[in-house]
N, CA, C and O atoms as a GROMACS GRO file, in nm:
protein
  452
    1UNK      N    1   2.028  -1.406   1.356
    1UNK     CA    2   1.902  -1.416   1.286
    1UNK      C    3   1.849  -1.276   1.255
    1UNK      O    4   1.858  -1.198   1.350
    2UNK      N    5   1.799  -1.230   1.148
    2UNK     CA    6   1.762  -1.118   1.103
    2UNK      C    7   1.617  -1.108   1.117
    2UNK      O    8   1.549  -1.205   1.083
    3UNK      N    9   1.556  -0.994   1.168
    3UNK     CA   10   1.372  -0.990   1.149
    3UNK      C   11   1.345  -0.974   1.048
    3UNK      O   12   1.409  -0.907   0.966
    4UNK      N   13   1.233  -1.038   1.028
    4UNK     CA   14   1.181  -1.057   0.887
    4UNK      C   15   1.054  -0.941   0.887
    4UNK      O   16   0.998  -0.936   0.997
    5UNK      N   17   1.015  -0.875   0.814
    5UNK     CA   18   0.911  -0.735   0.812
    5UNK      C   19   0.848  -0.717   0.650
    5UNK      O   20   0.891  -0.666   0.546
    6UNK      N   21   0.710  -0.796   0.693
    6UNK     CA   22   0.699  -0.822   0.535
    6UNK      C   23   0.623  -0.711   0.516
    6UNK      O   24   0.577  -0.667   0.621
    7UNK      N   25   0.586  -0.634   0.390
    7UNK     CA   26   0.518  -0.504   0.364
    7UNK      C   27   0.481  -0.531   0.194
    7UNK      O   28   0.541  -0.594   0.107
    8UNK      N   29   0.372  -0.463   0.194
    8UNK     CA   30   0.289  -0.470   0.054
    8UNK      C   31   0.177  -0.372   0.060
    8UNK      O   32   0.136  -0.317   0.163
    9UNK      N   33   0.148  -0.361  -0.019
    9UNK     CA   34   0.034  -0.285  -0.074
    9UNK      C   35  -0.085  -0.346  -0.126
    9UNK      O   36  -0.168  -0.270  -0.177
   10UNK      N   37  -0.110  -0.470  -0.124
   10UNK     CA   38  -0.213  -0.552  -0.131
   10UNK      C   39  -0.277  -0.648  -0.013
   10UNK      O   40  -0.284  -0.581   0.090
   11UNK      N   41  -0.313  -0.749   0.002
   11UNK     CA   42  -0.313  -0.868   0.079
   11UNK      C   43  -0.254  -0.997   0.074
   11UNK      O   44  -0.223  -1.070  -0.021
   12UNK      N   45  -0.245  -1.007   0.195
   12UNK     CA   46  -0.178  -1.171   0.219
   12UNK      C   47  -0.241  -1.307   0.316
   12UNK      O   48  -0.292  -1.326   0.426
   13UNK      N   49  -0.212  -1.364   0.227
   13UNK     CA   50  -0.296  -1.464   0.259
   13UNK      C   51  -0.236  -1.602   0.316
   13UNK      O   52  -0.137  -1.642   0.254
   14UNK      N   53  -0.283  -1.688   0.432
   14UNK     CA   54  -0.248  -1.769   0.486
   14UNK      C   55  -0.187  -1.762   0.583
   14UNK      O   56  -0.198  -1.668   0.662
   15UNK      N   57  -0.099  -1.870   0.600
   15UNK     CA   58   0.010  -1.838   0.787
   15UNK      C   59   0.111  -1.791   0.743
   15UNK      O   60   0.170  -1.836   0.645
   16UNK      N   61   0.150  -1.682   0.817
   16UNK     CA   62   0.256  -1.565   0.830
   16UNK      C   63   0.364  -1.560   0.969
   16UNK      O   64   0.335  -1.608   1.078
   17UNK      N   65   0.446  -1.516   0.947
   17UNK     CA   66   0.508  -1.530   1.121
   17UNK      C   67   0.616  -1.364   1.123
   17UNK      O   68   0.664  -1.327   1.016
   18UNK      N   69   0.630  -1.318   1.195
   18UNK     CA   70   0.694  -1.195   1.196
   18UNK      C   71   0.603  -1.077   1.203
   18UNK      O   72   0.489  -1.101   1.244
   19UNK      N   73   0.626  -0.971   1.175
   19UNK     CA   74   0.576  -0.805   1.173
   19UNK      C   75   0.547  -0.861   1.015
   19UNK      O   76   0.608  -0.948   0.952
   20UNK      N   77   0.427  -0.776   0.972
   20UNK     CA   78   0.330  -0.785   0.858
   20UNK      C   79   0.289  -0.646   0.879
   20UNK      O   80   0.247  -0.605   0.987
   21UNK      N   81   0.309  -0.543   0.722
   21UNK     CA   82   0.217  -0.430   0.743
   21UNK      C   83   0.173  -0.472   0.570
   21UNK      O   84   0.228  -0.518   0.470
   22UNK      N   85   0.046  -0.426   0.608
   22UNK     CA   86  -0.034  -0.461   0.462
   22UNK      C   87  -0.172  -0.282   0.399
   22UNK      O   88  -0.250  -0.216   0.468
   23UNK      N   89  -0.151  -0.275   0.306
   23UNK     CA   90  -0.233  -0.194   0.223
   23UNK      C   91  -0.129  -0.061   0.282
   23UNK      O   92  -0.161   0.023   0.366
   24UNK      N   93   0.008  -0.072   0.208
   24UNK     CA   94   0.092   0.089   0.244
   24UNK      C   95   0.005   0.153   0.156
   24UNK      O   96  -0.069   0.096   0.075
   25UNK      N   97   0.021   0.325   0.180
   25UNK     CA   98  -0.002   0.358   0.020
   25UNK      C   99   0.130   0.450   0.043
   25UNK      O  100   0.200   0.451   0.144
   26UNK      N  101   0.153   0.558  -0.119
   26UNK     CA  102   0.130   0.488  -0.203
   26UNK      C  103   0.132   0.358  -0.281
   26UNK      O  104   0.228   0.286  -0.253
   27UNK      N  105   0.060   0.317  -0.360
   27UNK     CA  106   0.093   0.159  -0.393
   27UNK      C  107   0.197   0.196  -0.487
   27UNK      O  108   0.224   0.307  -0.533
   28UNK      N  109   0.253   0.074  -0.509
   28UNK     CA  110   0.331   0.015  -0.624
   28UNK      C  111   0.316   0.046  -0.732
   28UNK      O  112   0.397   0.108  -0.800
   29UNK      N  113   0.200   0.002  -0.768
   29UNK     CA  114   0.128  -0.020  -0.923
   29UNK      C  115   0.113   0.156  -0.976
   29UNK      O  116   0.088   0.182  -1.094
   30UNK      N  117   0.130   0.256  -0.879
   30UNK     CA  118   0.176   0.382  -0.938
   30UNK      C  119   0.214   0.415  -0.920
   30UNK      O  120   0.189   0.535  -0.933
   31UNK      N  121   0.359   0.377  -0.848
   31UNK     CA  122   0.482   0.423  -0.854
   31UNK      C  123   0.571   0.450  -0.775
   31UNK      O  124   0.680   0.501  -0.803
   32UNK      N  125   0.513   0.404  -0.620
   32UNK     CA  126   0.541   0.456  -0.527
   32UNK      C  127   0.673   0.335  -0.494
   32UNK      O  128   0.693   0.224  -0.544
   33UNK      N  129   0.752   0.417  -0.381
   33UNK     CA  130   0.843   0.336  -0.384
   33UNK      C  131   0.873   0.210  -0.361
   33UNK      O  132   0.982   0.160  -0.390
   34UNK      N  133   0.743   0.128  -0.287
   34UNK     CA  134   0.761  -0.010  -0.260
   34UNK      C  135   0.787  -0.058  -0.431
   34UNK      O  136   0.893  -0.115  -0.458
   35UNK      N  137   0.698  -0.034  -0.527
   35UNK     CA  138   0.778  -0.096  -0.645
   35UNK      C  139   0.912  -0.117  -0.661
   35UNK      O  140   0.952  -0.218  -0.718
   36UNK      N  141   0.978  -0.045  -0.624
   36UNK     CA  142   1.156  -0.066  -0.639
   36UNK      C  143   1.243  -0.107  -0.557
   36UNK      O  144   1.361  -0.084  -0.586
   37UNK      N  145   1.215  -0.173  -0.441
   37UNK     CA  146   1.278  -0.218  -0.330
   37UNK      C  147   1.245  -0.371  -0.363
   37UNK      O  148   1.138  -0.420  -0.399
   38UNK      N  149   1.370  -0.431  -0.341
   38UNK     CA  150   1.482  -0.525  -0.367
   38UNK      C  151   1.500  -0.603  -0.267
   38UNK      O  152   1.488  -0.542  -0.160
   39UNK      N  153   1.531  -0.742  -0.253
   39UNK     CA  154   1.586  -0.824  -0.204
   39UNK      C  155   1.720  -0.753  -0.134
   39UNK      O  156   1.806  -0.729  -0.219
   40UNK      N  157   1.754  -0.719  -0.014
   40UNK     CA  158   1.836  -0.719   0.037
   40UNK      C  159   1.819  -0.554   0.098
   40UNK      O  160   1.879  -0.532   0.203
   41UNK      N  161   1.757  -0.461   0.047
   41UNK     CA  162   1.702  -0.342   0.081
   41UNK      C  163   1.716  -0.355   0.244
   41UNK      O  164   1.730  -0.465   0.297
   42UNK      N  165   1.712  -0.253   0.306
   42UNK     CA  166   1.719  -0.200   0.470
   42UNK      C  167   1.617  -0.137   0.449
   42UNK      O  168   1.607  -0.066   0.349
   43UNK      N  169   1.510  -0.149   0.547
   43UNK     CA  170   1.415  -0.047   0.553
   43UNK      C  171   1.384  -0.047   0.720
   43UNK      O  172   1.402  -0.149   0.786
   44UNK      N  173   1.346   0.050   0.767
   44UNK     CA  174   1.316   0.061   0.903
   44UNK      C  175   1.110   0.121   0.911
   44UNK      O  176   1.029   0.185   0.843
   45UNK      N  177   1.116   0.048   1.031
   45UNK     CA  178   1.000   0.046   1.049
   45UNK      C  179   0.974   0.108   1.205
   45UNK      O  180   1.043   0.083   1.304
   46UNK      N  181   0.838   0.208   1.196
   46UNK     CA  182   0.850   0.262   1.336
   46UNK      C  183   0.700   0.217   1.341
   46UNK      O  184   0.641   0.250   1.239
   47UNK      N  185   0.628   0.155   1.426
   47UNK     CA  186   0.484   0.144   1.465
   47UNK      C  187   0.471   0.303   1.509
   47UNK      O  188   0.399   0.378   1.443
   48UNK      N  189   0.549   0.351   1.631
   48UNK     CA  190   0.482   0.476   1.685
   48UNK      C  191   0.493   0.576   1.629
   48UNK      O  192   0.417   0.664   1.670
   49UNK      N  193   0.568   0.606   1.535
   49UNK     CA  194   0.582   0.697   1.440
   49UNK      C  195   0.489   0.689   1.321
   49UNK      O  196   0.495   0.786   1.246
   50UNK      N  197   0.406   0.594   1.290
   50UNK     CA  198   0.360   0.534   1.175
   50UNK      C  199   0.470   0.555   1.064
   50UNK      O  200   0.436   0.625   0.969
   51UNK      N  201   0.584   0.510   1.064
   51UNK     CA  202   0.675   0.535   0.926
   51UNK      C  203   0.700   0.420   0.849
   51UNK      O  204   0.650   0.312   0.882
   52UNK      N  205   0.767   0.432   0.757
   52UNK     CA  206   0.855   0.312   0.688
   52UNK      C  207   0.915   0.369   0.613
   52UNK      O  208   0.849   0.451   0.549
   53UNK      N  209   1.045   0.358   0.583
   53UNK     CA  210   1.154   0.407   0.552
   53UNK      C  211   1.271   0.346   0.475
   53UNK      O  212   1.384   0.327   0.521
   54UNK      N  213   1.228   0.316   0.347
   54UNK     CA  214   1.400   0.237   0.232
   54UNK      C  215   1.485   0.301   0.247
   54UNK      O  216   1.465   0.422   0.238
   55UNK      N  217   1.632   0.250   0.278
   55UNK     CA  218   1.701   0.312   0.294
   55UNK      C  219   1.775   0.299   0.170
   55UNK      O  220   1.875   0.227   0.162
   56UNK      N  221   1.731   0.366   0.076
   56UNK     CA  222   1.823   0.357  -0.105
   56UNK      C  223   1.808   0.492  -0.149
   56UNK      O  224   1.713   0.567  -0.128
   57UNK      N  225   1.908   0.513  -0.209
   57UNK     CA  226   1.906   0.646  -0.240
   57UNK      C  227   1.816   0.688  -0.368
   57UNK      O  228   1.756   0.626  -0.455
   58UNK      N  229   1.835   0.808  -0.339
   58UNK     CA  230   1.732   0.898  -0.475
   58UNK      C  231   1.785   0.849  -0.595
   58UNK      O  232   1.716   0.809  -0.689
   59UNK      N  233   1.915   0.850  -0.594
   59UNK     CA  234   1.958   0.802  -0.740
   59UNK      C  235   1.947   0.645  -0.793
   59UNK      O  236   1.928   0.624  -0.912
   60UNK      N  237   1.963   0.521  -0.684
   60UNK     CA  238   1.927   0.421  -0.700
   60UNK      C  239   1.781   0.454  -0.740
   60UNK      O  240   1.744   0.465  -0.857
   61UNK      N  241   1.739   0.462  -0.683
   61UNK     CA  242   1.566   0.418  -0.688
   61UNK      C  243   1.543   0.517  -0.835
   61UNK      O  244   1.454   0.462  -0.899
   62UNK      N  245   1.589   0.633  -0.902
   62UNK     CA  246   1.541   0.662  -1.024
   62UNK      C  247   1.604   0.551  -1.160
   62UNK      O  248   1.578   0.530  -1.278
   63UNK      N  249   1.700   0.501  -1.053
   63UNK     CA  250   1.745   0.407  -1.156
   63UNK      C  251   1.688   0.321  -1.212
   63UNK      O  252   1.679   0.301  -1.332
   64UNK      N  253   1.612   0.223  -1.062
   64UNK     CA  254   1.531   0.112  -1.058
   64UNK      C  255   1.406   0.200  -1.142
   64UNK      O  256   1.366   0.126  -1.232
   65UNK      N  257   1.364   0.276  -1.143
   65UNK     CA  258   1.241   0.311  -1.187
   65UNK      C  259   1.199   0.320  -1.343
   65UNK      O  260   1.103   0.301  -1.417
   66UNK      N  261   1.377   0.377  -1.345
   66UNK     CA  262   1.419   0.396  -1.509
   66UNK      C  263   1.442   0.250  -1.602
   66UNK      O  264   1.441   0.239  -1.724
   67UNK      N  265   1.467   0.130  -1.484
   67UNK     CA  266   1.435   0.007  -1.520
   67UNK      C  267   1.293  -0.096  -1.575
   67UNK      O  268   1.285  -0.199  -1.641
   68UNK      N  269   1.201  -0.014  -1.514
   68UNK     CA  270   1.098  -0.081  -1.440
   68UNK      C  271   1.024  -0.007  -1.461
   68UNK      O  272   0.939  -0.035  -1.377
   69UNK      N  273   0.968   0.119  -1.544
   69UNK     CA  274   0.904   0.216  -1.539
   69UNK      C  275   0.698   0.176  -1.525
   69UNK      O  276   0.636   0.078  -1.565
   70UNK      N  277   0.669   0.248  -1.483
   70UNK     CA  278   0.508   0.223  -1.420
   70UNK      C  279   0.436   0.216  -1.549
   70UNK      O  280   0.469   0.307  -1.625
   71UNK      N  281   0.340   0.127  -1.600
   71UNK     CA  282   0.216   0.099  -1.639
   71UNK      C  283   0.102   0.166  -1.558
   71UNK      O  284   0.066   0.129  -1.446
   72UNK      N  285   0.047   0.270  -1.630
   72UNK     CA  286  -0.121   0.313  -1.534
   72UNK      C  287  -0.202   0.274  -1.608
   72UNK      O  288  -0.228   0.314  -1.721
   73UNK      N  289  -0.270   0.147  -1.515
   73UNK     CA  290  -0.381   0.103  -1.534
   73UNK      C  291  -0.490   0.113  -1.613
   73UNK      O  292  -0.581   0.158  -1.544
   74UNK      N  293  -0.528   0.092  -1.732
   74UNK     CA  294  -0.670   0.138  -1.775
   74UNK      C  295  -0.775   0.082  -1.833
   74UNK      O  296  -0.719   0.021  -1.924
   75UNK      N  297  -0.881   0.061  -1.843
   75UNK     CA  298  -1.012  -0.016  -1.884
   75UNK      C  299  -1.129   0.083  -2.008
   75UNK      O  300  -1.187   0.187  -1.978
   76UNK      N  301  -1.135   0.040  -2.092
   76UNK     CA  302  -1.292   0.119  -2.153
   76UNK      C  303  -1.370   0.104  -2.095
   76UNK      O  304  -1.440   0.202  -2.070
   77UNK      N  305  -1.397   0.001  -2.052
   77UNK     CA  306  -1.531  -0.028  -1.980
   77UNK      C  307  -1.574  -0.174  -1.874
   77UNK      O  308  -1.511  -0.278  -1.892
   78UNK      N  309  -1.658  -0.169  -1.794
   78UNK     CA  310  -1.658  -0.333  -1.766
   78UNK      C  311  -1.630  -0.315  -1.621
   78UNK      O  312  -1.574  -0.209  -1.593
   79UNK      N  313  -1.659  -0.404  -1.511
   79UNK     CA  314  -1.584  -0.393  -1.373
   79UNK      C  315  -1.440  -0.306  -1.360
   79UNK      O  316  -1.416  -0.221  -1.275
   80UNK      N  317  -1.373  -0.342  -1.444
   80UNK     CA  318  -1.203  -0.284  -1.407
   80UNK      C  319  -1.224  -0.144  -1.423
   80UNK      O  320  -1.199  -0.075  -1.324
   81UNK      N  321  -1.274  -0.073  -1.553
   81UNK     CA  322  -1.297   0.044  -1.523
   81UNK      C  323  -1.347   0.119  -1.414
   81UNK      O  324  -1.284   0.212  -1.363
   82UNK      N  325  -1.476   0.076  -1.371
   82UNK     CA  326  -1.520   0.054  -1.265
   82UNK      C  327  -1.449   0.075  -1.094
   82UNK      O  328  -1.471   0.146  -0.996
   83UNK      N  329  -1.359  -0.030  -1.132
   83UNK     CA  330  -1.246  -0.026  -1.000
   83UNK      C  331  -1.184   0.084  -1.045
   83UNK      O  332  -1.206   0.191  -0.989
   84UNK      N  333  -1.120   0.078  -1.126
   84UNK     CA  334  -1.025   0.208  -1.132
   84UNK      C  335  -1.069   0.360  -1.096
   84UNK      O  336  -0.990   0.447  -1.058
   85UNK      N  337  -1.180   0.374  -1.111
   85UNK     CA  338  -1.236   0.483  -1.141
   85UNK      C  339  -1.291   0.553  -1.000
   85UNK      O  340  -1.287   0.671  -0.964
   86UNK      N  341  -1.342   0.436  -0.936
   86UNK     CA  342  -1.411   0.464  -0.795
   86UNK      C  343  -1.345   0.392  -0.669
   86UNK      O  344  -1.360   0.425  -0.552
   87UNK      N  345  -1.290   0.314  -0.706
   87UNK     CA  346  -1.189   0.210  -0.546
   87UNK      C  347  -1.088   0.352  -0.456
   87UNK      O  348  -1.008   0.431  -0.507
   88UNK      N  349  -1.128   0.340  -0.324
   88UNK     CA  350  -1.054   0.424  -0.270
   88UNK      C  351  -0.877   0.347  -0.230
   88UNK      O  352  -0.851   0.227  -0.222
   89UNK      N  353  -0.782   0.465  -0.210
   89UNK     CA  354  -0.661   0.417  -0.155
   89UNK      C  355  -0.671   0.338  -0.002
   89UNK      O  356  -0.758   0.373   0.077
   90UNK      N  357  -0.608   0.266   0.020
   90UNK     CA  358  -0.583   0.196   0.150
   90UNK      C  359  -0.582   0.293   0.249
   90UNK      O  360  -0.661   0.252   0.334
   91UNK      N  361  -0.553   0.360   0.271
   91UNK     CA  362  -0.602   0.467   0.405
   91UNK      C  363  -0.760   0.531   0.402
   91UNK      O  364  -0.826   0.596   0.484
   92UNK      N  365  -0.788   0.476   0.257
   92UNK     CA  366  -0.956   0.548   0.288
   92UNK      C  367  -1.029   0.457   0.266
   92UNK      O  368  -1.148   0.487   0.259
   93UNK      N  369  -0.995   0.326   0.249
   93UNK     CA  370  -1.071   0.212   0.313
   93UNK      C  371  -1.114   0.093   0.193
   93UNK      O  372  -1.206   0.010   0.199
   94UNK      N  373  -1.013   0.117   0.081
   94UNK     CA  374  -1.014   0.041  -0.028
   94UNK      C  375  -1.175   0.007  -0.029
   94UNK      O  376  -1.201  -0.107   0.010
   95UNK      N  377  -1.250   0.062  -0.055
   95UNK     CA  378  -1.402   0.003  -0.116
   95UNK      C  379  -1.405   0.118  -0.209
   95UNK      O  380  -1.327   0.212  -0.220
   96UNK      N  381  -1.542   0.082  -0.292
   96UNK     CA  382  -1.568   0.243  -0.377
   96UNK      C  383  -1.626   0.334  -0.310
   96UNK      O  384  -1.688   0.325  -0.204
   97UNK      N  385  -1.609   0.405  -0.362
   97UNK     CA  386  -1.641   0.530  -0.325
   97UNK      C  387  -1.720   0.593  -0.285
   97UNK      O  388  -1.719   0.685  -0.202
   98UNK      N  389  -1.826   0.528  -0.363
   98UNK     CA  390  -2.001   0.550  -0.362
   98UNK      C  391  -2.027   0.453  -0.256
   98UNK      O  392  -2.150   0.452  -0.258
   99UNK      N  393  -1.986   0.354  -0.146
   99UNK     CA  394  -2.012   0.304  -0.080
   99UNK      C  395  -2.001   0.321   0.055
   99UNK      O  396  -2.040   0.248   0.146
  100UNK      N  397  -1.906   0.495   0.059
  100UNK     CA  398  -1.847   0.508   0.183
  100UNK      C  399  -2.003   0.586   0.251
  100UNK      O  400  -2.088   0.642   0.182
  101UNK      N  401  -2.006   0.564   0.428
  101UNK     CA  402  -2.150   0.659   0.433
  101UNK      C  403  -2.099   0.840   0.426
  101UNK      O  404  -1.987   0.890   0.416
  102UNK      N  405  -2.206   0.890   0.435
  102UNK     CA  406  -2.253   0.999   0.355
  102UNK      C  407  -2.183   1.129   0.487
  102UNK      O  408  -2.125   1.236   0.473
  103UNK      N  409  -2.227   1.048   0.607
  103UNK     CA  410  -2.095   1.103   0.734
  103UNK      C  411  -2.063   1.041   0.836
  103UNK      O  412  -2.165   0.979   0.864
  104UNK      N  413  -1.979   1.015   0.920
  104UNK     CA  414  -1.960   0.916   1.002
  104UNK      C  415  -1.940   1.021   1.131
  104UNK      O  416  -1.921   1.142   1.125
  105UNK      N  417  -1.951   0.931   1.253
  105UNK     CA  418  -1.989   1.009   1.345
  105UNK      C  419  -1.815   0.976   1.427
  105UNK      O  420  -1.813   1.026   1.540
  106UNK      N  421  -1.724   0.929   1.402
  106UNK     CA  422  -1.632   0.874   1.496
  106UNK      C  423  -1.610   0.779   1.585
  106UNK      O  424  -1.505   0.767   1.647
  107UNK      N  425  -1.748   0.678   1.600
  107UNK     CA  426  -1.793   0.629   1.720
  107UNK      C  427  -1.734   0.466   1.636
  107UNK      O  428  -1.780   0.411   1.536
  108UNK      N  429  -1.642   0.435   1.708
  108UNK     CA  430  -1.610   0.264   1.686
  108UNK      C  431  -1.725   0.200   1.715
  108UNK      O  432  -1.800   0.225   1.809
  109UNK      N  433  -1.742   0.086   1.603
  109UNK     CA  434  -1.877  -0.024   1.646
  109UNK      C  435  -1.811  -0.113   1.761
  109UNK      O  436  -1.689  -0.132   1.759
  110UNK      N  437  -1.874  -0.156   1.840
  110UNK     CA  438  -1.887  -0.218   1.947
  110UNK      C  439  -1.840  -0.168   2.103
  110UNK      O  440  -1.841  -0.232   2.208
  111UNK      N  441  -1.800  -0.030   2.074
  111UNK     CA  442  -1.779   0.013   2.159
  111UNK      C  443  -1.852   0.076   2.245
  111UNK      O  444  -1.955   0.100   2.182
  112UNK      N  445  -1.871   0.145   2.414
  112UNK     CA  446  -1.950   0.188   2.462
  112UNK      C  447  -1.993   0.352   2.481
  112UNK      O  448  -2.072   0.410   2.555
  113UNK      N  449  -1.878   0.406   2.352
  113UNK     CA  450  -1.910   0.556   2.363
  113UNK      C  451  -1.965   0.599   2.273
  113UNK      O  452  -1.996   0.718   2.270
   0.00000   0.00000   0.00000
């Protein structure tokens, strides 16, 4: 039986079973390499390392890319612009921008320090 290690750059929704890592960056949608990884791909995963790792080469993956080449996103105007313009990356907490506070002190909520 093989482990199953699902990974994305968005969310998932409903019942899941296995290792789940969700909001990699870079995302997909600009270019990063989860766009080009394939059904059958090897990738290794380290929790303590924080890594993740395709194991396809430079030349595959310009291939796939050269297949598949990236669309960047764009809006005149309206909510989507909006998102585009101000939504932070998944390590900085996917909200906008203008919503993050002004400084944070380090202190986890509910904790006693």
């Amino acid at each position: 039986m093989k482990d199953i290690v699902r990974i994305s750059d968005g969310r998932m929704s409903g019942t899941a079973f296995g290792t789940i890592v969700l909001h990699v960056t870079p995302e997909s949608a600009v270019g990063g390499p989860l766009a080009y990884v394939r059904s059958g791909d090897r990738i290794s995963l380290s929790v303590s390392r924080r890594d993740v790792t395709l194991h396809v080469s430079d030349e595959e993956l310009a291939r796939r890319a050269q297949e598949t080449p990236v669309v960047v996103p764009t809006a005149d105007r309206g909510y989507r612009k909006l998102f585009l313009a101000t939504v932070n990356q998944a390590d900085q907490g996917v909200d906008f921008d203008f919503l993050r506070a002004a400084q944070t002190l380090g202190i986890v909520p509910g904790t006693k320090e």
